[in-house]
Steps between C-alpha positions, in 0.01 A plus 500: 500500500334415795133612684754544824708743348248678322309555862762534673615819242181642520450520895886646489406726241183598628625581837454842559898670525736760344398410159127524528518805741690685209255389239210554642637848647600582100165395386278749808788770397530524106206228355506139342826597246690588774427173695587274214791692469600453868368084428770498246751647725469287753507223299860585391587518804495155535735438199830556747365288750407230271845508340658472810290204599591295197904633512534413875545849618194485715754236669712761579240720681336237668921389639620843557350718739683807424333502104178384631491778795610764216244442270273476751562856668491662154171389428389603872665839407297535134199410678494756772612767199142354366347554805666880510397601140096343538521709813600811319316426208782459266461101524306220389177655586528841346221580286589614168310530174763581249644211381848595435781240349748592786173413735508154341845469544495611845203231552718190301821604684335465878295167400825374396684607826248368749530151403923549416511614858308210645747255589217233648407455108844360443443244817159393375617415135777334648269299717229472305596389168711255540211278702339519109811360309545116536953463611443207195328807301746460120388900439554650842559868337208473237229378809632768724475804252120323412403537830657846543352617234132354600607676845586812397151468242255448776664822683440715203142387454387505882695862556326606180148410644582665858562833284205471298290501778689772661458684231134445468452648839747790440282789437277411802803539681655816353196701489523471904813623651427408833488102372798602303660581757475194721562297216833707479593442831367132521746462186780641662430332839505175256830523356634618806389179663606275258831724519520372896400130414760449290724665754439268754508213263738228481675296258 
């Protein structure tokens, strides 16, 4: 393993985006369990586009345009429904102090689904790894799934910290519901931007 990959993970990790918006908005909304939770999450998410990296299918959405642009549209669609439900305060930033298994379902379910419906995570394993396995490399499979795995490590333990320290800061926030309110609308605002952005984007 290399000090270029590991960097080069972290800063992509790091980056602030759909991931770390819903973590941090499930640590303000329901404390540090509920942001580990939503860590986890998101870190499964990546299992389907790492799978498809090493199988070739990220091949086939990076050749066709017709599976790239449909994956692509549904996760536009499930972000503005983000958007829509912080809004009404049925969403990612709802506050909530009863910790209720369906809650945590509802909180592992839409971790999952935000990276699922991020088709650029597909392009970026299917990019990115394979500039980290040597084409003379005997174990091809075994050195991808490593670095997965380290991937998909470093997300969990840098989403955990942003939730943390949202969660840290959470009753300053509750306890004023004009700051909870901008923070409900900046979240919304968020997704809905990132929404647009990967509207616009190209393959």
């Amino acid at each position: 393993m290399s000090v270029e990959f590991l960097l080069t993970s972290l800063i992509v990790v790091a980056s602030p985006g759909t991931g770390v918006l819903y973590t941090l908005a499930a640590g303000l909304s329901r404390g540090a369990r509920a942001s580990v939770i939503a860590a986890f999450a998101c870190t499964l998410g990546i299992v389907p586009h790492m799978a498809a990296a090493i199988t070739g299918l990220a091949a086939l959405l990076h050749a066709s345009a017709l599976a790239f642009q449909t994956l692509k549209y549904l996760g536009v669609a499930y972000l503005l429904y983000m958007a829509w439900k912080t809004l009404q305060e049925h969403g990612a930033l709802k506050i909530d102090n009863d910790m209720e298994p369906r809650s945590v379902r509802q909180v592992i379910v839409s971790g999952i689904l935000i990276n699922i419906l991020n088709p650029k995570l597909s392009i970026f394993f299917f990019a990115f790894l394979p500039q980290f396995v040597s084409a003379s490399e005997p174990h091809a499979l075994p050195r991808m799934l490593e670095l997965s795995s380290i991937f998909m490590l470093l997300t969990f333990v840098v989403f955990v910290g942003y939730g943390v320290f949202a969660a840290s800061v959470r009753n300053h926030i509750i306890s004023r519901p004009g700051v909870l309110m901008w923070m409900r609308r900046t979240f919304a605002g968020a997704f809905a931007a990132l929404g647009l952005k990967l509207a616009l984007s190209e393959r």
